[in-house]
C-alpha atoms as one frame of an Amber mdcrd trajectory, in Angstrom:
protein
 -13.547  16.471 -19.103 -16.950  18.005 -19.651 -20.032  15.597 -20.740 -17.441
  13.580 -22.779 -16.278  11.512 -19.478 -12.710  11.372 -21.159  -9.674  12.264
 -19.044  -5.828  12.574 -19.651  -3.530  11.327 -17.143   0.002  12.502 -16.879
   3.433  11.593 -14.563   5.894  14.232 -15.774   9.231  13.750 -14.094  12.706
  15.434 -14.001  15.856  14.131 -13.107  18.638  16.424 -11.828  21.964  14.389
 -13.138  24.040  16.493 -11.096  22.261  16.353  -7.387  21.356  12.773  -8.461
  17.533  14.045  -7.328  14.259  13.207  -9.030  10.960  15.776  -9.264   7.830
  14.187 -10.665   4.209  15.936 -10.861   1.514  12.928 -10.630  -1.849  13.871
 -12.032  -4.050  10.485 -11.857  -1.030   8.200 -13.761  -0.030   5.402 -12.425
   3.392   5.814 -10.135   5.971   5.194 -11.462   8.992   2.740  -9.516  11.966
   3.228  -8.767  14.031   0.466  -7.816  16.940   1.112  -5.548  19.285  -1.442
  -7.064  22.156  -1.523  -3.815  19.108  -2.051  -1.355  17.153  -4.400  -3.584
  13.710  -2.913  -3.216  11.723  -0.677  -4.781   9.780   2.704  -3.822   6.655
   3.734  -5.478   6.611   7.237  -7.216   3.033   8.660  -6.091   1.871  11.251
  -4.448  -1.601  12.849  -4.764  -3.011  13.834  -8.231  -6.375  13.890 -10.124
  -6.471  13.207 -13.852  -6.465  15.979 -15.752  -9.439  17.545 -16.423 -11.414
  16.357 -13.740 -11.302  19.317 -11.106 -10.426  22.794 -12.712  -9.286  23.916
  -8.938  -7.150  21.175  -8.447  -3.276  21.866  -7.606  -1.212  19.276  -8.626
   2.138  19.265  -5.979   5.756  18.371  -6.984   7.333  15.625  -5.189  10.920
  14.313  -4.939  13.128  11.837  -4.282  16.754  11.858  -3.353  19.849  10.171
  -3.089  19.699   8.043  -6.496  22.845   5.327  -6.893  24.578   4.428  -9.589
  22.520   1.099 -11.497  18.901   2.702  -9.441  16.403   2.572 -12.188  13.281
   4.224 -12.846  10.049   3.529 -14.837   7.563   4.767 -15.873   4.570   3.311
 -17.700   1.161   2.607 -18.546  -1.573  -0.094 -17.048  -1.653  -1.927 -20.386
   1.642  -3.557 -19.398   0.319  -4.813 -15.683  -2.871  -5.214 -16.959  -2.175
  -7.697 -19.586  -4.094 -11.154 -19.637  -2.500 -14.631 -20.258  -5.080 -16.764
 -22.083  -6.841 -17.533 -19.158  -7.402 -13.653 -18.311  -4.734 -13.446 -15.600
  -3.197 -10.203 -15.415   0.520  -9.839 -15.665   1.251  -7.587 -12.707   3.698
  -5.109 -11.524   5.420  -7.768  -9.463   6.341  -9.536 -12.795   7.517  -6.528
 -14.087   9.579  -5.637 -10.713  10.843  -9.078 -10.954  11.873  -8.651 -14.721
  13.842  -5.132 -13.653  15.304  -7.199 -10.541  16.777 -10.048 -13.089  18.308
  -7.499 -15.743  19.321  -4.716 -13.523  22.794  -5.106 -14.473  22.097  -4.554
 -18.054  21.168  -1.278 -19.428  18.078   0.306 -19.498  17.075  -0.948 -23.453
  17.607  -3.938 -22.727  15.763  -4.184 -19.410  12.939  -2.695 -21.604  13.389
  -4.841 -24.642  13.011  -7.903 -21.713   9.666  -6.397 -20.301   8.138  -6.359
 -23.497   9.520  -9.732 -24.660   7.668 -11.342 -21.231   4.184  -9.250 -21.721
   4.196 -10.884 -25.257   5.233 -14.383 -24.618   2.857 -14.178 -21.561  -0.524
 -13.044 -23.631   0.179 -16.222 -25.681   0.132 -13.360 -28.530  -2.751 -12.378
 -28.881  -4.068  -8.700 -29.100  -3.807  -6.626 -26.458  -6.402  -4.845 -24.702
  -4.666  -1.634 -23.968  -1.782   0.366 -24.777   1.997  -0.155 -23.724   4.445
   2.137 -23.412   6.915   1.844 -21.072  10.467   4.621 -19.870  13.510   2.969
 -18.135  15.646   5.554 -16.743  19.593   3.548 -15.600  21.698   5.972 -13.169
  25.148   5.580 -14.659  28.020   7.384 -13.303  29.236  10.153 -14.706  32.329
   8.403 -16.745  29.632   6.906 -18.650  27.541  10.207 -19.975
């Protein structure tokens, strides 16, 4: 980071198809969700984690999840999408997003994409937006459907 006061965050996550177990490193990104379709709720991917660059003795720990179900999705993305503003500065959310995955869960992961970006747009009337988007869907699918 030095005298620049510019940082890099990362979420790096893997997901073992076979064991049906995730591994993410967090290093000052926001979590990521996953949203456990059969129980209808959703668990937050954190865990401790300092942007990179800021601390040169920092250790960054893996953490993990198990237990994923077939139609249990994950994402991953960046604040620009819960931090867009409707024209009178309102900020989406990540409940509107949660309730957007909620809606479309039985669809596949495009599309559930394709609708979060569809309701950030309609919902900044538009206009320009303030910060970057980018946003991962991740479906669990059986294994018939590889």
């Amino acid at each position: 980071m030095g005298d620049s006061g510019r940082f890099v965050t990362l979420l790096a996550l893997s997901v073992n198809p076979e064991t049906r177990e995730i591994y993410w490193v967090r290093a000052g990104h926001d979590p990521g969700m996953l949203y456990r379709r059969e129980e209808e709720r959703f668990e937050e991917l954190g865990g401790p984690g300092l942007a990179l660059g800021v601390d040169s003795e920092w250790s960054y720990s893996v953490q993990s999840t198990l237990g994923l179900k077939e139609g249990d999705i994950v994402l991953l993305g960046t604040d620009g999408i819960w931090e867009a503003r409707d024209c009178e500065g309102d900020m989406f959310g990540k409940a509107s997003v949660q309730k957007i995955v909620r809606d479309h869960a039985h669809q596949p992961a495009e599309a559930i994409l394709e609708a979060v970006f569809a309701a950030v747009g309609e919902y900044t009337c538009e206009t320009r937006l303030a910060d970057d988007m980018t946003l991962i869907v991740l479906k669990i699918i059986s294994k018939g459907n590889d």
